[in-house]
N, C-alpha and C positions, 0 to 999 in steps of 0.2 A: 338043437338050437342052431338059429344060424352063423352066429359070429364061431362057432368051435367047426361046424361044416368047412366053413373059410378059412381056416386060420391051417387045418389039418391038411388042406389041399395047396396050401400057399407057398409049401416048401420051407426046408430046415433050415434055409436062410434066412427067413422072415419072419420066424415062428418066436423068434426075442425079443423083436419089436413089438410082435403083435402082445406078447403076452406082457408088456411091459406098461401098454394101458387097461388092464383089466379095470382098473376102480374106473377110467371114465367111461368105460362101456356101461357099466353095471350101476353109472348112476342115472343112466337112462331110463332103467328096466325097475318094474316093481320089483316088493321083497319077494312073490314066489317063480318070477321070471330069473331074479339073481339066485336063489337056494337049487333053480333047475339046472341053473350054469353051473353052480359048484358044484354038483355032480358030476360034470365033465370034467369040470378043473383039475378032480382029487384023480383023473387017471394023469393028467400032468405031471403030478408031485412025482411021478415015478418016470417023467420023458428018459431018454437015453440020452439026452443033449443036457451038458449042465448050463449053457446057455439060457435055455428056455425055461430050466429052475431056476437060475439066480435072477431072472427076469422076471419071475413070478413072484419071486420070493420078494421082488425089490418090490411091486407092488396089489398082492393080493390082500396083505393090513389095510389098505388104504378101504375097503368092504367094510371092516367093523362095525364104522356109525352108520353107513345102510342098513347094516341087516341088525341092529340090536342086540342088547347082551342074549337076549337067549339063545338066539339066530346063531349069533356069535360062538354062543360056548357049545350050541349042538352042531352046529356046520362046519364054521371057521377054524376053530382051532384045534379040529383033530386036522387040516391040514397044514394048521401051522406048526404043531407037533412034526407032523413028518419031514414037514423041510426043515426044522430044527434039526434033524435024525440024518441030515444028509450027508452024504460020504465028504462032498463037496466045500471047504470051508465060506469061500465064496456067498454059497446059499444061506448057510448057516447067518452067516454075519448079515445080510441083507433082511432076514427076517428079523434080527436083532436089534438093525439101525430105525426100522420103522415101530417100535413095540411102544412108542408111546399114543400111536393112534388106539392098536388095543387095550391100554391102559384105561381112555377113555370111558370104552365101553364096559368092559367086566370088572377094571378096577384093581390094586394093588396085592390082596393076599392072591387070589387065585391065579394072577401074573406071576408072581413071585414063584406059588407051587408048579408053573406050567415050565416058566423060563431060564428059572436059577441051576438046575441042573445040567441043561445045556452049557448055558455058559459057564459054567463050573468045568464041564470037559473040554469045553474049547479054551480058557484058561489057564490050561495045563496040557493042551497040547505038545506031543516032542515037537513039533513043526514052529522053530522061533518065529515064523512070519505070523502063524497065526494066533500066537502069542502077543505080539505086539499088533497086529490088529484088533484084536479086542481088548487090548487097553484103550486104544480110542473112543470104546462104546459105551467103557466104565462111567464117566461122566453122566450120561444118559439114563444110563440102568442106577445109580443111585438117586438121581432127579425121580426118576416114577419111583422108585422102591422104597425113597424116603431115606433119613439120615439114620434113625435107630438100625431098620432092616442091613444097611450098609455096613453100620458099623458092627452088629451081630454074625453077620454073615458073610462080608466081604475085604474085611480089615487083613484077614491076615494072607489073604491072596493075594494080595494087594505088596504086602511086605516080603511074599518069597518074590517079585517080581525085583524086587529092591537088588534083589540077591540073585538072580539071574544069568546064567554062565554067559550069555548075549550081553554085548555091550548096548547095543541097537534096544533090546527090550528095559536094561536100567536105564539109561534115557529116557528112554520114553516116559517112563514113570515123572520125571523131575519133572520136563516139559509140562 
């Protein structure tokens, strides 16, 4: 394809930018011109630059409602799985802040089985920043996951945060 020809050649300066409009390129293109680009996309998930992840990360969700739940669940989301899986928290959390576009599309049990584990480990990260950055996503992730799933599953993480050797992370909770 030609937007990945150009993007690869544009230099690792540019390569953040570029990857940071993927949904408005790909609402140009039919569904099997975008499934041909995700092809190229999924050697992305692995750049050496965590720039051009967390760029991608911030907007490859933004694909969902093009390409459809199924599109979705066979394309999409084994590469949203891997930037979930990224060393980088950065990525992690960018794929997080956009999860209500894929809610959308597949919908809340199988969001729940793809997303909750993740954020379960970034939740309990030793790294206090990115503890207290994903309490800001909290809000969001129990908006799509509903109040039951919330309180079933996320209550009591919710309350070691209370407890928190970070003053910076019980804060945040009150706020």
């Amino acid at each position: 394809m030609r937007f990945t020809r150009f993007a690869s050649r544009s230099g690792r300066a540019r390569l953040d930018k570029i990857w940071s409009q993927v949904s408005k390129v790909c609402a140009m293109l039919t569904q099997d011109q975008i499934l041909d680009f995700l092809n190229d996309v999924q050697l992305l998930t692995q750049d050496v630059s965590q720039h051009v992840r967390t760029a991608l990360a911030s907007d490859i969700m933004g694909l969902a409602p093009l390409l459809g739940r199924q599109n979705t669940l066979d394309h999409l989301l084994p590469l949203y799985l891997t930037l979930l899986r990224d060393e980088f928290f950065e990525v992690r959390l960018n794929v997080i802040s956009k999860i209500e576009d894929v809610n959308k599309v597949i919908g809340v049990d199988l969001l729940a089985q793809s997303v909750l584990p993740s954020v379960m480990e970034l939740a309990r990260d030793p790294q206090w920043r990115v503890r207290l950055a994903i309490i800001d996503y909290i809000p969001l992730l129990a908006n799509e996951l509903g109040i039951s799933f919330f309180d079933s599953e996320m209550v009591d993480l919710c309350m070691q945060w209370l407890v928190d050797q970070v003053y910076s992370v019980r804060e945040s909770c009150w706020t």
